[in-house]
C-alpha positions as CSV (number, residue, x, y, z in Angstrom):
1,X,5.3,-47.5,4.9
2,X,8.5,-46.0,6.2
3,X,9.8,-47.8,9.5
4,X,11.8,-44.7,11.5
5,X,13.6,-45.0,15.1
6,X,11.5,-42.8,17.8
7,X,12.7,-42.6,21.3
8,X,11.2,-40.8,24.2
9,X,12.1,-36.8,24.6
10,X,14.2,-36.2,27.9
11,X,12.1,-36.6,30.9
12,X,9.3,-37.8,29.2
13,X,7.0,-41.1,30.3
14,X,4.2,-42.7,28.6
15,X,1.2,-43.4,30.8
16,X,-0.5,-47.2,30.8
17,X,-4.1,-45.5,31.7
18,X,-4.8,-45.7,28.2
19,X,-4.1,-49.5,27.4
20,X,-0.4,-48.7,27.1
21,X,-1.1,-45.5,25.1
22,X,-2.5,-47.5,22.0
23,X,1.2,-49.2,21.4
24,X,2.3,-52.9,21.5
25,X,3.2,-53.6,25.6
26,X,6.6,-54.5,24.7
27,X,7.3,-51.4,22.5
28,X,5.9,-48.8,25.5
29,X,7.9,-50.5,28.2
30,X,11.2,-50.4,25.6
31,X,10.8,-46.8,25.5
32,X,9.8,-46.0,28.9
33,X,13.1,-48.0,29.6
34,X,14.9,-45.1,27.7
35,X,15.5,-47.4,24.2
36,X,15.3,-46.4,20.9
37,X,12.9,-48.4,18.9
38,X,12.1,-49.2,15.1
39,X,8.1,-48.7,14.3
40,X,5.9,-48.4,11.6
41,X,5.8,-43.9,11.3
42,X,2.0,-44.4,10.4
43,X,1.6,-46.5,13.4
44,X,2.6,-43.8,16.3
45,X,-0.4,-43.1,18.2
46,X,-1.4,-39.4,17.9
47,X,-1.5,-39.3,21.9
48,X,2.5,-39.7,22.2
49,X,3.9,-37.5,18.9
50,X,4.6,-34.5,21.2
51,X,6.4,-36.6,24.0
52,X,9.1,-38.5,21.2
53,X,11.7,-37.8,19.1
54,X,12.3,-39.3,15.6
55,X,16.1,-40.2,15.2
56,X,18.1,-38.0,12.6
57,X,15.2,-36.3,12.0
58,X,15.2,-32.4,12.5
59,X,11.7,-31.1,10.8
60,X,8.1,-33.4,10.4
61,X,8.3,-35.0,7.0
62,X,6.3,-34.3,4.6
63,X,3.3,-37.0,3.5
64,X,2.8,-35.6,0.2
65,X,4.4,-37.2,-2.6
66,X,5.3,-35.9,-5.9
67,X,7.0,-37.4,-8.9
């Protein structure tokens, strides 16, 4: 599992309707706070991809593997 650094876009706030949008309290209030935090890429809620960024990362990476 890669571990990458995701921050919140400009402007952007995650909502704690939905049980602190299906992340750990601690990480949703670090990055409502503006932080940039270190999490599991497979472990990002669906709900919140469009509203973070993914540091020194310019396109999606790719899942499939090759050798």
């Amino acid at each position: 599992m890669a571990k990458v650094k995701v921050k919140l876009k400009e402007g952007e706030k995650l909502s704690s309707n939905n049980n602190f949008s299906g992340l750990d309290e601690n990480i949703w209030i670090a990055l409502n706070q503006g932080k940039e935090i270190g999490i599991e890429e497979e472990s990002i809620p669906k709900s919140i991809k469009k509203q973070i960024t993914i540091a020194g990362q310019s396109a999606p990476v790719s899942k499939k593997g090759g050798k």
